[in-house]
C-alpha positions in Angstrom: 100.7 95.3 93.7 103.4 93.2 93.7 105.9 91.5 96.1 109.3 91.4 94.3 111.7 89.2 96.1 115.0 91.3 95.9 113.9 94.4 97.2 110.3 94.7 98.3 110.8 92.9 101.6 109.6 89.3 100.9 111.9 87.0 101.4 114.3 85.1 98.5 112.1 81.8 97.8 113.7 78.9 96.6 111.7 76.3 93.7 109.7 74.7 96.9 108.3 78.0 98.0 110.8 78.1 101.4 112.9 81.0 102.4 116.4 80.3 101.1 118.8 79.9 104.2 122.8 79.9 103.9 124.7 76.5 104.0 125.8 75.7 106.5 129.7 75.7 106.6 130.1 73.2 109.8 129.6 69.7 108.7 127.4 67.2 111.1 129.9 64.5 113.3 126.7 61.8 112.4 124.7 62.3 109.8 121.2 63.2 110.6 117.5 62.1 109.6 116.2 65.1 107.5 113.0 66.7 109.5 110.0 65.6 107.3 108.3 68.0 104.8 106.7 71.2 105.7 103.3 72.4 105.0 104.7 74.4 102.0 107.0 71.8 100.5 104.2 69.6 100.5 101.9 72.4 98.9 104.2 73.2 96.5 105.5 69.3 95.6 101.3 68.8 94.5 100.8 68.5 90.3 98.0 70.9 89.4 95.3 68.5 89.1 95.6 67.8 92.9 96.2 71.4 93.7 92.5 71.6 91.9 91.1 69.1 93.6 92.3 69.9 96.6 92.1 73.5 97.2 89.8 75.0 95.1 86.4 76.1 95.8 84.4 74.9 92.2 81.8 77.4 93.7 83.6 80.4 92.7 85.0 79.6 89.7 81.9 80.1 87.4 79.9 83.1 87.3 77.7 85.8 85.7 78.9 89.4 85.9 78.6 92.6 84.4 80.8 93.2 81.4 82.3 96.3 80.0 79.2 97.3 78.0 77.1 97.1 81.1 75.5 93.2 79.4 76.2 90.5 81.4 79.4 88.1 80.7 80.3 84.5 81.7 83.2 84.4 83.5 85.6 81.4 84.4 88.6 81.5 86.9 91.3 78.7 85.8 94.3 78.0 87.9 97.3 76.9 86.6 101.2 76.3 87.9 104.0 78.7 86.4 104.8 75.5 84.4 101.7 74.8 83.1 100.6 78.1 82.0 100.2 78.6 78.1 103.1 81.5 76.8 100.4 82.9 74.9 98.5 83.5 78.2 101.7 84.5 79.9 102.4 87.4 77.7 98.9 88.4 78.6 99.7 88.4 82.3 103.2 90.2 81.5 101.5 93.0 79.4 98.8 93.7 81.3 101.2 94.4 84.2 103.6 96.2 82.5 100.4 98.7 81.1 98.8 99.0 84.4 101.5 99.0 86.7 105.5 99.7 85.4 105.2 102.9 86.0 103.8 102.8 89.6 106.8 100.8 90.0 109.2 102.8 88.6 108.5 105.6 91.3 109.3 103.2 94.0 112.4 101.7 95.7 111.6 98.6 94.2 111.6 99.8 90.3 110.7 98.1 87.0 112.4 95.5 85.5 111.5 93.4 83.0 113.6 90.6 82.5 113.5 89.9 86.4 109.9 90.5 86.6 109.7 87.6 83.7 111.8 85.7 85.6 109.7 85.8 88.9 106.9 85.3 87.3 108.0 81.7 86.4 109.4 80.8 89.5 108.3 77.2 90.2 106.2 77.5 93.4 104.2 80.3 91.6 100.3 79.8 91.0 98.2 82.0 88.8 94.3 82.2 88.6 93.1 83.3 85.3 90.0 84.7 84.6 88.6 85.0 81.2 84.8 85.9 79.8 82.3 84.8 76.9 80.2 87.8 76.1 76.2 87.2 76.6 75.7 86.9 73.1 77.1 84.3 70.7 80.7 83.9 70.0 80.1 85.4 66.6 79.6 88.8 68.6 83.1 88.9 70.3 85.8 91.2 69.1 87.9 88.6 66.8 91.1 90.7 67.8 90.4 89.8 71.5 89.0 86.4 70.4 92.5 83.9 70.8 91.7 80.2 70.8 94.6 79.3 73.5 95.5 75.8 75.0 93.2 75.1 77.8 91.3 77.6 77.2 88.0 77.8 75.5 87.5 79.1 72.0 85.2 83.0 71.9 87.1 83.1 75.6 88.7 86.6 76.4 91.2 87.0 78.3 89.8 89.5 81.9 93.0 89.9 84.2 94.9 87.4 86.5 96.1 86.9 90.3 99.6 86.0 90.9 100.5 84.1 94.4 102.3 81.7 96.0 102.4 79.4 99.1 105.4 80.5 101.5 106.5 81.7 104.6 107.3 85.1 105.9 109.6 85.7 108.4 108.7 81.8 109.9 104.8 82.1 109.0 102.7 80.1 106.8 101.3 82.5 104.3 99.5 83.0 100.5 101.3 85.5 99.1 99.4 87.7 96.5 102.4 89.2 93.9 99.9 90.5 91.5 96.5 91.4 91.1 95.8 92.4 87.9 92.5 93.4 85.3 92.5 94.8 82.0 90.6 98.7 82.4 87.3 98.0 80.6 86.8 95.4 83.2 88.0 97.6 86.3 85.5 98.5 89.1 83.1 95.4 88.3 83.6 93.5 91.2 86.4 91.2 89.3 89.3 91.9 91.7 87.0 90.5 94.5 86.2 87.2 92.9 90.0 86.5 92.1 90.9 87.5 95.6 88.4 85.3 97.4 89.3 82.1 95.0 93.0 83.0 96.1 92.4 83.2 100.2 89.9 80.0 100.2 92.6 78.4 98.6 95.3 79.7 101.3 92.6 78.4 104.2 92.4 75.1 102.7 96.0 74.8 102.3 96.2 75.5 106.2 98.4 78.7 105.7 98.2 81.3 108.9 97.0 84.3 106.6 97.0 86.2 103.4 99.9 88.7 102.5 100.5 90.9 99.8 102.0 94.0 98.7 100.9 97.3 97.5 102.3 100.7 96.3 101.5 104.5 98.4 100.9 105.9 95.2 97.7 103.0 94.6 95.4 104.7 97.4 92.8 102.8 94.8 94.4 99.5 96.0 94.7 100.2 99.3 90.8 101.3 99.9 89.9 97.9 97.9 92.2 95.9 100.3 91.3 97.4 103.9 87.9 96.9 102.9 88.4 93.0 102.5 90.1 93.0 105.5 93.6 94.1 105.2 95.9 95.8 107.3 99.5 96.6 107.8 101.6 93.9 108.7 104.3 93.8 111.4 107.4 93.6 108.7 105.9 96.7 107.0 108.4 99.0 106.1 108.6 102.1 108.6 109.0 105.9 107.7 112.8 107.1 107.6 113.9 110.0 109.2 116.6 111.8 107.3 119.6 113.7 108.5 117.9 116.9 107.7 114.9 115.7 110.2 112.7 115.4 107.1 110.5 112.3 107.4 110.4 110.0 103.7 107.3 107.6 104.3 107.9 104.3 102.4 106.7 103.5 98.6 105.0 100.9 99.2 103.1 98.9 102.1 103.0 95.0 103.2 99.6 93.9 104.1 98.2 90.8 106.0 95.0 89.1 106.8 94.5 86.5 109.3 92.7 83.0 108.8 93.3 82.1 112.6 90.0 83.3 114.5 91.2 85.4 117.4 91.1 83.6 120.9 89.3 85.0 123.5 91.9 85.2 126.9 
């Protein structure tokens, strides 16, 4: 479920989350006043605490869920900047993608690799929501192997899965742009994805973004079902099927989906 810049079809980004554009080679006669800040620039320029206070529902970010033994968990959605995100917690994020997801990858056109994936994944305009869960019981009762004391993050925690996004434009839109979605398997199927999902779209509506875009593989119909049913559908820059010399017809390996925040006028 990702949206890899080189060859997924989202656009190069540069560190304020805009579409690189070449240089001009024609120099200006007078030089110019730069054209103020966009809405992403000035998204992207925020330190975390204002991102918080700014854009972030506190409504969704603690709740009681089921856990993997069919108790009920605490659960806690932290969002952090690609800067300020502990490396501990990082090679979470990175592991659990590469078990869930390299080799859904590999089959595609966008393939797996590592060192760029790394290297996305701390691109300065990216954002990351977090989620992690205390077990009903008392700390005592959590699996010590699973039980890391991080920075900013509270001890007996556990570490549940993570959304990857970023605020940026696609093809001259406005957009929060899921890259990765991501929970580890004993807490698949509980309703988790959802919860990250709708901390990451309030977020985009507050920002003031035109609609929620993300990417996701043919071979995850899982995926797919989960997103049409939150209300996304193919986009417009969605890779087409190819028809081949032969006539044969080669569907794509993977899909770009959108949902819009602007409420539909009525003509």
């Amino acid at each position: 479920m990702s949206a890899q810049a080189a060859s997924s079809g989202h656009a190069t980004v540069s560190a304020d989350g805009t579409t690189k554009k070449p240089a001009s080679r024609r120099k200006p006669a007078v030089a110019s006043t730069p054209p103020p800040p966009t809405l992403i620039e000035r998204t992207n320029a925020l330190h975390l605490e204002d991102l918080k206070s700014r854009f972030l529902d506190g409504s969704l970010l603690a709740f009681a869920g089921p856990s993997d033994n069919a108790s009920t968990s605490s659960y806690h959605i932290e969002l952090y900047t690609s800067s300020s995100l502990p490396e501990a917690t990082f090679n979470d994020c990175f592991d659990l993608l590469e078990a869930n997801m390299s080799t859904s990858y590999r089959i595609t056109s966008i393939g797996w690799h590592p060192r760029k994936k790394k290297e996305e994944m701390k691109h300065p305009a990216m954002r990351y929501l977090i989620l992690t869960a205390v077990a009903g019981g008392s700390s005592d009762d959590i699996n010590p192997a699973a039980e890391k004391a991080r920075e900013g993050t509270a001890v007996g925690s556990m570490f549940i899965g993570f959304l990857e996004f970023m605020i940026t434009e696609e093809e001259g839109a406005e957009v929060i742009y899921t890259y990765e979605l991501d929970l580890v398997p004993s807490h698949q199927k509980l309703g988790l994805g959802k919860k990250l999902l709708d901390v990451a779209e309030e977020f985009g509506k507050r920002v003031g973004v035109e609609k929620a875009m993300l990417t996701v593989f043919d071979s995850n119909k899982g995926a797919r079902r989960f997103y049409e049913r939150e209300g996304y559908d193919i986009d417009e820059i969605s890779p087409d099927p190819k028809t081949l010399r032969n006539g044969l017809v080669k569907p794509p390996t993977f899909h770009i989906l959108s949902k819009s925040f602007i409420p539909p006028t009525n003509d």
